[in-house]
C-alpha positions in Angstrom: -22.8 -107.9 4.9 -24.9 -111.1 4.5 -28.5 -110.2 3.0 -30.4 -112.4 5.9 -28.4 -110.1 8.1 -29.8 -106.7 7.9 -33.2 -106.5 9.6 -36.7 -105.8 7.9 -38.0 -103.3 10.7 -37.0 -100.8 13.1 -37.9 -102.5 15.4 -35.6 -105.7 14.3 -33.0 -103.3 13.8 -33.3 -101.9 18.0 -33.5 -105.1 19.1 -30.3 -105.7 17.3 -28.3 -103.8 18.8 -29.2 -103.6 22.3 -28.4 -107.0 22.0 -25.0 -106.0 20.2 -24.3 -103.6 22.8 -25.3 -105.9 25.8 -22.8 -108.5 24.2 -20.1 -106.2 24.4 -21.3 -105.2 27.5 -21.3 -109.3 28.9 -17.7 -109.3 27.0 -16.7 -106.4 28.7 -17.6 -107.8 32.6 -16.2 -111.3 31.1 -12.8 -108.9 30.9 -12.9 -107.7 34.3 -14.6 -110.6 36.7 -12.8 -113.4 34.7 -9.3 -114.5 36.4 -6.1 -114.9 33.5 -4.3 -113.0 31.3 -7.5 -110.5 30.8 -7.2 -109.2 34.2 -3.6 -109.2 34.0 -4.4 -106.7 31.0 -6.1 -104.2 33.1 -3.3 -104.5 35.8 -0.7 -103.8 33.0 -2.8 -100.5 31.8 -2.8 -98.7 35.3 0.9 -99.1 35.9 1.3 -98.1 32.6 -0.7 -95.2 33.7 0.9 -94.6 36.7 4.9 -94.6 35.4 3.5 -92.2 32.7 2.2 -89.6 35.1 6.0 -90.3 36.9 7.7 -89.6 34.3 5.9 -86.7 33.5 6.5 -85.1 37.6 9.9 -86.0 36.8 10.7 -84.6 33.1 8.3 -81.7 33.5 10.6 -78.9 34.3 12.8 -80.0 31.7 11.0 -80.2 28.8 9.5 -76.5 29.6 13.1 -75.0 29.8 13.5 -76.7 26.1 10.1 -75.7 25.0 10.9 -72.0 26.9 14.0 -72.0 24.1 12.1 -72.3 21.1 12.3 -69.0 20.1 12.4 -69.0 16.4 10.1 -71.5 16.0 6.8 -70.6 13.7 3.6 -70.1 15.5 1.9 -73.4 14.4 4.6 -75.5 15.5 4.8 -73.8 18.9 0.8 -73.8 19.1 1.5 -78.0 19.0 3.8 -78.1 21.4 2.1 -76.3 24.0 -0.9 -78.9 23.4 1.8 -81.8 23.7 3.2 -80.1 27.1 -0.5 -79.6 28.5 -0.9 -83.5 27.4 2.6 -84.9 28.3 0.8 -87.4 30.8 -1.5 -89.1 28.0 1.8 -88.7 25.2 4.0 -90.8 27.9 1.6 -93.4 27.9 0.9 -93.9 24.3 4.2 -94.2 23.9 4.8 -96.8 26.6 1.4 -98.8 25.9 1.9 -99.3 22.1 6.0 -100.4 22.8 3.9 -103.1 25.6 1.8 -103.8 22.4 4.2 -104.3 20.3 6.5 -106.5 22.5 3.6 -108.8 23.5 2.5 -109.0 19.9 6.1 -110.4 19.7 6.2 -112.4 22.6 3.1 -114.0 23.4 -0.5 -114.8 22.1 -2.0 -111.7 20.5 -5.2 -112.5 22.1 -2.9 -111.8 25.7 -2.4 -107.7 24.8 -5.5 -107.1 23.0 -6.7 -104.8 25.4 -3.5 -103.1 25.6 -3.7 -102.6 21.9 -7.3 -101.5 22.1 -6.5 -99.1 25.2 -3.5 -97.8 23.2 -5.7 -97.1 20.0 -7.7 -95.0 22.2 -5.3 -93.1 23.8 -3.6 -91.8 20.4 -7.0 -91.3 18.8 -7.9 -89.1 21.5 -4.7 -87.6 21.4 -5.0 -86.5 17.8 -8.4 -85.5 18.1 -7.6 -83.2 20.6 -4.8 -81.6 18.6 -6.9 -80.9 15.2 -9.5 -79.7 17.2 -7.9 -76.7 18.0 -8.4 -75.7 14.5 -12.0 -75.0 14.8 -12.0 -71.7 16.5 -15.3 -71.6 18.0 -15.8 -73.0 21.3 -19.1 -74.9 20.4 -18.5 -76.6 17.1 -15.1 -77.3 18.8 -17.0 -79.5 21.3 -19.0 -81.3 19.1 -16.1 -82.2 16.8 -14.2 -83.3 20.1 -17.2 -85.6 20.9 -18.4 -87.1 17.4 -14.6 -88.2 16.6 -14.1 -89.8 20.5 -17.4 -91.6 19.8 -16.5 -92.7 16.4 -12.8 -93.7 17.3 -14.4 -96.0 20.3 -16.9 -97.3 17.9 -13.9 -98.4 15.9 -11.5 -99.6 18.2 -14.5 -101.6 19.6 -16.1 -103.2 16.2 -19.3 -101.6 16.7 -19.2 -99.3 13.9 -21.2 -101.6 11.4 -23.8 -101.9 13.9 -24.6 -98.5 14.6 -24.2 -97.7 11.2 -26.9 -100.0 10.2 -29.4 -98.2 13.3 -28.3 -94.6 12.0 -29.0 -95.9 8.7 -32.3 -97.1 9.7 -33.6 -94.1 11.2 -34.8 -92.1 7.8 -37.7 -90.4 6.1 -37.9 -91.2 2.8 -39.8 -88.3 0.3 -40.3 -89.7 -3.4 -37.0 -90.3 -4.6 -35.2 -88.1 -1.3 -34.0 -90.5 1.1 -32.6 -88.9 4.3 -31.2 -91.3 7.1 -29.5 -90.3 10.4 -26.4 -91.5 9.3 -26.3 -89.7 6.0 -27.0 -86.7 8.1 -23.7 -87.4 10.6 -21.5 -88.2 7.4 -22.5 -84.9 6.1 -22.2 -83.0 9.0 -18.8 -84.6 9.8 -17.6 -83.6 6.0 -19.0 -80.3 5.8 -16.9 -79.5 9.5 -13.8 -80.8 7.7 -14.5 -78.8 4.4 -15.2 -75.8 6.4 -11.8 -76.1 8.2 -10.1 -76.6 5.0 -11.4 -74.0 3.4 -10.8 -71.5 6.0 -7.1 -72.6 6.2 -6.8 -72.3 2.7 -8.2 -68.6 2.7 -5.9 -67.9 5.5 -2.8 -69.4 3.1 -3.6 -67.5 0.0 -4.2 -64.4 1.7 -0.9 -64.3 3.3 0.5 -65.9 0.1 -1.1 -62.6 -1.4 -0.1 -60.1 0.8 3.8 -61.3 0.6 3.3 -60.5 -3.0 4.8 -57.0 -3.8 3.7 -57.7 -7.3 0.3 -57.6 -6.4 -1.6 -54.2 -5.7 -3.6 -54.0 -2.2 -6.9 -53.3 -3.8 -6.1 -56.3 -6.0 -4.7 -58.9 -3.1 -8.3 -58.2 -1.4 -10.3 -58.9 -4.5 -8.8 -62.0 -5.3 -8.6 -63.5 -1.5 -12.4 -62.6 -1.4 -13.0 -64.5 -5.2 -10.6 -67.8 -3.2 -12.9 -67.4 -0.1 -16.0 -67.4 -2.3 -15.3 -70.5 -4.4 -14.0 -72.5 -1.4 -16.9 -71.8 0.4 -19.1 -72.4 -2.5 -17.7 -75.6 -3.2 -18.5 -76.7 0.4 -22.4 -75.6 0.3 -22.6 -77.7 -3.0 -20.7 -80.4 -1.6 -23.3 -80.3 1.6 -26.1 -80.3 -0.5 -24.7 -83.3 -2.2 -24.2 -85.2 0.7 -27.5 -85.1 1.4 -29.1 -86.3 -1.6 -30.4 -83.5 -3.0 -31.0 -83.4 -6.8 -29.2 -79.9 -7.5 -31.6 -80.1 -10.7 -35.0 -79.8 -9.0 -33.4 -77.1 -6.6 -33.0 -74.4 -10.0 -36.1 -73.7 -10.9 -37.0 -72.6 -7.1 -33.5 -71.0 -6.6 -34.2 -69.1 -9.5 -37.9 -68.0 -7.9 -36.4 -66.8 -4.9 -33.8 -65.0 -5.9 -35.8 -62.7 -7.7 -38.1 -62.4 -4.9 -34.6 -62.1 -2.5 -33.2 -59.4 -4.9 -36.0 -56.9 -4.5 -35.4 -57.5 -0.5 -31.5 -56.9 -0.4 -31.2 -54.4 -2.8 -28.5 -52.3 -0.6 -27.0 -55.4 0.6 -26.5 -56.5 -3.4 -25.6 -52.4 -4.4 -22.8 -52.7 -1.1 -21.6 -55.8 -2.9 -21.4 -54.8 -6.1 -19.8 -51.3 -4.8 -17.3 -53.6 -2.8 -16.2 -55.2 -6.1 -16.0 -52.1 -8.1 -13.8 -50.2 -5.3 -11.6 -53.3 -5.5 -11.1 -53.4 -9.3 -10.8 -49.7 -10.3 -8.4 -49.3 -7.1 -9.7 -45.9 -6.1 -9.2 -46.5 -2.4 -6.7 -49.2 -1.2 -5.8 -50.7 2.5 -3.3 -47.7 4.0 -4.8 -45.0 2.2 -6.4 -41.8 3.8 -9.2 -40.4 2.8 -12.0 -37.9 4.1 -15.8 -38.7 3.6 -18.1 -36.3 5.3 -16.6 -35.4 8.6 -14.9 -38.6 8.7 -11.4 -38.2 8.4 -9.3 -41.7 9.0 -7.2 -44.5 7.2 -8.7 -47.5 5.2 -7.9 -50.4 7.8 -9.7 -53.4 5.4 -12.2 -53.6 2.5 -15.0 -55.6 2.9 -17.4 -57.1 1.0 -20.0 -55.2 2.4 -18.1 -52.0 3.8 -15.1 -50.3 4.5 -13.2 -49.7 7.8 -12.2 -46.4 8.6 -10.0 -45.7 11.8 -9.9 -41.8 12.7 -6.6 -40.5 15.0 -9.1 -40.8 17.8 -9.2 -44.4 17.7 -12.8 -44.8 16.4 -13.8 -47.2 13.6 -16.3 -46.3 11.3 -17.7 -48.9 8.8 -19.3 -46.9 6.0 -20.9 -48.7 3.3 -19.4 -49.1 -0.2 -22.2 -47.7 -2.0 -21.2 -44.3 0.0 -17.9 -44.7 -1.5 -19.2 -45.0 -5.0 -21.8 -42.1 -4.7 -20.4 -39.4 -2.7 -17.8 -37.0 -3.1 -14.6 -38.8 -1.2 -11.3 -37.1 -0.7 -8.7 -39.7 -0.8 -5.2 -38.0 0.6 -3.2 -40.7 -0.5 -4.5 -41.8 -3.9 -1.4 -41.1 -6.8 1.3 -40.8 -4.2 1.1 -40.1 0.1 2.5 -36.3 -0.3 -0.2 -33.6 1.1 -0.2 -30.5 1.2 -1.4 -28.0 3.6 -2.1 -24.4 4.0 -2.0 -22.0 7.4 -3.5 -18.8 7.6 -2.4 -15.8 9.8 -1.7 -12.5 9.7 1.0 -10.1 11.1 0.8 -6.2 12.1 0.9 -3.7 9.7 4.4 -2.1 11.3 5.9 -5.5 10.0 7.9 -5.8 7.0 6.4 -8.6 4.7 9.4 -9.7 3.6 11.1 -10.1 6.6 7.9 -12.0 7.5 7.5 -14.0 5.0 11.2 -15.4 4.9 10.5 -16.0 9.0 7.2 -18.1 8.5 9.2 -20.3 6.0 12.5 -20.8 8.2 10.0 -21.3 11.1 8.2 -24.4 9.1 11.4 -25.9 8.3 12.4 -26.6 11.5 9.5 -28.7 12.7 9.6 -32.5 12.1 7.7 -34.3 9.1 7.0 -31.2 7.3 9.2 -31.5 3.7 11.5 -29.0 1.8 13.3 -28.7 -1.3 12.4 -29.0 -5.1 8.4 -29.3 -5.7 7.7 -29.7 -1.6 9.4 -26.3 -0.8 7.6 -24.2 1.9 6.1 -20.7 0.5 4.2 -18.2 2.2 2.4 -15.8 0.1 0.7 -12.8 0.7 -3.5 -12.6 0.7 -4.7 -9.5 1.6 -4.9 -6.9 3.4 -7.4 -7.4 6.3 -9.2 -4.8 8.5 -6.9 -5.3 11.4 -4.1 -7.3 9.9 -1.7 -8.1 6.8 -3.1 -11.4 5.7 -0.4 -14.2 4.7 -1.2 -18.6 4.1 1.4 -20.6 4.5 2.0 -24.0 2.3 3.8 -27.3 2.9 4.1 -30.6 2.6 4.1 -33.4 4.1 4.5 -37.6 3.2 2.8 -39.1 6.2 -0.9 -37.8 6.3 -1.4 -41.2 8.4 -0.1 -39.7 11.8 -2.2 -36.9 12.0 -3.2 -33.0 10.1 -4.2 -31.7 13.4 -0.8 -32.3 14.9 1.1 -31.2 12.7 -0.8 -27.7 12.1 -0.7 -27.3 16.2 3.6 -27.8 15.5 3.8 -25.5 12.9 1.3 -22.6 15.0 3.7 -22.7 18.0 7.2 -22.6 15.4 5.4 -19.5 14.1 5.1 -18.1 17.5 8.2 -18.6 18.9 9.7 -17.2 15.8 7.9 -14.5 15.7 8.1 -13.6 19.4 12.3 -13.8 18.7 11.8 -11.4 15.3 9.5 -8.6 17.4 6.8 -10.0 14.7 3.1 -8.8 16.2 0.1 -11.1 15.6 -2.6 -8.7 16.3 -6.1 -9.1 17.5 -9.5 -7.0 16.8 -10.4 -4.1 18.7 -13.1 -2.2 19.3 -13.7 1.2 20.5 -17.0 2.5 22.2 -18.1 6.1 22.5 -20.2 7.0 24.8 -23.1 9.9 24.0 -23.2 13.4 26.3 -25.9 13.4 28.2 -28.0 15.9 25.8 -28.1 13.0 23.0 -29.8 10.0 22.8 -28.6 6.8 25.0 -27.5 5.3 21.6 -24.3 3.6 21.9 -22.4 3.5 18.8 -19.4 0.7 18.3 -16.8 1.0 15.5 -14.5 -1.2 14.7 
C-alpha cells in the first residue's frame, strides 16, 4: 500500500471510506440503471435462479429416495448431506452460475460475466459457511460465525477488504508498548473460534481413538483424553493471548500473585482436582464399576475432573465429589473382578430337618436366573443359630452382574425359597406372643411372655 495512501487521522480514515463505500455504491447503481451487457448480467442471474429452484421441484423426490438409502453411511457424511438436501436450491445454482462463468470467460470479454463470477463466489462462500458452521454447537457463537464469514466473504468478493481493514485498524487504544486495534480484536476472535473448534474435534477424535483401545484401561483412556483436552485448550488461551499483543512476560509476575491469592479461594475445587487425578492414576474406581458410598449405591457412569457420576437402579445421578472418593470409606463391588457375593437370612421351624433344609434352600437358589454355581461360586447354606422362635440358616451366592440390580435379585431368590419350601411342607415361622390375664383378686398387671 502506497505510504501517501494511508491517512494521518481518524477522521481521514472515515472520510475514506464512506467515500469507498459510496463508490461502490455509484458502481453498483451504474450496474443496474446502465443499459448493456451489465444489465444483461442481472437478467442472466435470476433465470439462473429460477431453473435452479426447477430443477430442485423436479429432482427433489429423487434425490431423498437416494439419500433415504444411505444406510451405512457414517454419521458425518450423512450430517452433510442432509445440509446439501436442505440447500439443494442454492447447490443447483452454484453449479449452473460458475459453468455460465466459466463459458463466458471462454467466450466473451471477462468484463461481460463479472457479475456472474462475483454472484457465483458468493453463493459457494455462503454455501460452505453454512456447512462448517454446523460444527459450532452452540446456537449463539454459531450465529456470529455465520455472520462474520458472510461479511468477510462479501468484503472479498467486492475488493473492500483493504479498506475496512485500514478503518478496523484505525480504531485502537494504544497503552505503552500494548497496541490494541479493532481489527486485531476480529482476527483474534475469528482464530480463537477456529482453534476452539479444532480443538474440540480433536478431543472428540482421541477420545474415541482411546476408548477403541482395548489396550488401554478405562481409568487410564479418561486420564489421558482429559491431559489431550487440557493442552489443546491451553494452547488456544496462549495462542489468544498472543493474538492480542500481550507480552506473556509481564503477565508472570501477576499470574503468579494471583494464583496464590486464587489457591487459598478454591481450595476444594483444587483438592477435587487433584483427587480427580489420583482416582484416575491408581485406577481404584473405573467407568462400569459399582460401588457403594454412603447410601448411595449406583454404577460409575464418567469421571470428571471435578466429580464422579453415579447412576442408582432408580435412575438418579448423583455427582459426588472426588475428594469424597479419596477420604471416605467406598465399597467398590466391582474392583478385582465383577463377581459378588451375597448372603440371605431366614429361618425354618424347629419340626424341620436341617438337612433336608439346607439341601432345599440351595436347589431353590439354583434355579433362579443370574445367580452362579459350581467350583468357587457354589451356593451354601449354613446353619447360624438357634433363635427364640426359629432355626436360623444364611444363605450365600454369587453373582457376575451386580450392574442390574441386588434388590432384585434377593426379591428372586425370597420367592424360590418360598415356593420350595411350600412344595417341601418347610414352615417359616413367625413370633408369638401369649397374654395372661390376672383373676380379679390380683393386681390389673398384665404380664406378656414371649
Amino acid at each position: 500500500m502506497n505510504q501517501d495512501l494511508i491517512p494521518s487521522t481518524l477522521t481521514d480514515l472515515y472520510n475514506n471510506m464512506v467515500a469507498a463505500f459510496s463508490a461502490q455504491f455509484e458502481k453498483l447503481l451504474d450496474l443496474i440503471v446502465t443499459p448493456g451487457w451489465r444489465q444483461y448480467q442481472l437478467l442472466i442471474i435470476l433465470l439462473l435462479w429460477a431453473l435452479a429452484l426447477l430443477l430442485k421441484f423436479l429432482t427433489q423426490s429423487k434425490w431423498d429416495s437416494w439419500a433415504r438409502s444411505r444406510t451405512g453411511w457414517p454419521k458425518w457424511r450423512l450430517r452433510i448431506l442432509v445440509q446439501l438436501m436442505r440447500r439443494l436450491a442454492l447447490l443447483y445454482f452454484i453449479l449452473l452460475s460458475w459453468a455460465i462463468y466459466l463459458i463466458m470467460q471462454q467466450l466473451t470479454w471477462p468484463s461481460r460475466s463479472y457479475i456472474i463470477g462475483v454472484i457465483a463466489t458468493l453463493a459457494a462462500a455462503w454455501l460452505a459457511i453454512a456447512l462448517v458452521a454446523r460444527l459450532v454447537q452452540n446456537r449463539t457463537l454459531r450465529r456470529i460465525f455465520k455472520w462474520a464469514m458472510w461479511i468477510y466473504a462479501t468484503l472479498v468478493a467486492l475488493n473492500l477488504t483493504d479498506d475496512v481493514a485500514g478503518f478496523l485498524d484505525g480504531v485502537a487504544i494504544s497503552i505503552g508498548d500494548l497496541h490494541i486495534s479493532a481489527l486485531g480484536i476480529l482476527k483474534a476472535t475469528l482464530l480463537i473460534g477456529i482453534l476452539l473448534t479444532l480443538a474440540r474435534i480433536g478431543t472428540r477424535a482421541a477420545e474415541r481413538a482411546l476408548q477403541s483401545n482395548d489396550d488401554i484401561t478405562p481409568s487410564m483412556q479418561v486420564l489421558l483424553s482429559k491431559g489431550i483436552q487440557v493442552l489443546l485448550y491451553g494452547a488456544v488461551f496462549m495462542a489468544a493471548i498472543r493474538t492480542l499483543g500481550f507480552d506473556l512476560t509481564g503477565i508472570a509476575l501477576l499470574s503468579g500473585a494471583i494464583g496464590v491469592g486464587i489457591g487459598f479461594g478454591l481450595q476444594k475445587v483444587v483438592s477435587n482436582l487433584i483427587s480427580g487425578i489420583i482416582i484416575l492414576m491408581d485406577r481404584s474406581i473405573k467407568p462400569g464399576d459399582v460401588i457403594s458410598l454412603g447410601d448411595t449405591f449406583g454404577w460409575i457412569n464418567s469421571l470428571g475432573a471435578r466429580y464422579v457420576s453415579v447412576v442408582t437402579r432408580d435412575g438418579r445421578e448423583y455427582l459426588i465429589p472426588n475428594e469424597d472418593l479419596i477420604t471416605n470409606q467406598v465399597v467398590n463391588w466391582s474392583h478385582s473382578d465383577r463377581f459378588v457375593r451375597l448372603d440371605l437370612d431366614f429361618g425354618t421351624s424347629y419340626d424341620d430337618d436341617p438337612h433336608k433344609v439346607r439341601a432345599t434352600a440351595i436347589r431353590a437358589v439354583k434355579a433362579v436366573a443370574r445367580v452362579l454355581s459350581g467350583g468357587k461360586h457354589e451356593p451354601v447354606c449354613h446353619i447360624t443359630g438357634f433363635g427364640d422362635s426359629s432355626v436360623d440358616y444364611v444363605l450365600r451366592f454369587w453373582i457376575s452382574d451386580p450392574t442390574k440390580g441386588l434388590t432384585n435379585i434377593r426379591g428372586n431368590v425370597y420367592l424360590a425359597l418360598w415356593d420350595a419350601f411350600k412344595e417341601e411342607g418347610i414352615s417359616i415361622p413367625f413370633p408369638q406372643r401369649e397374654i395372661r390375664l390376672l383373676p380379679d383378686g390380683a393386681t390389673a398387671q398384665q404380664i406378656i411372655t414371649e
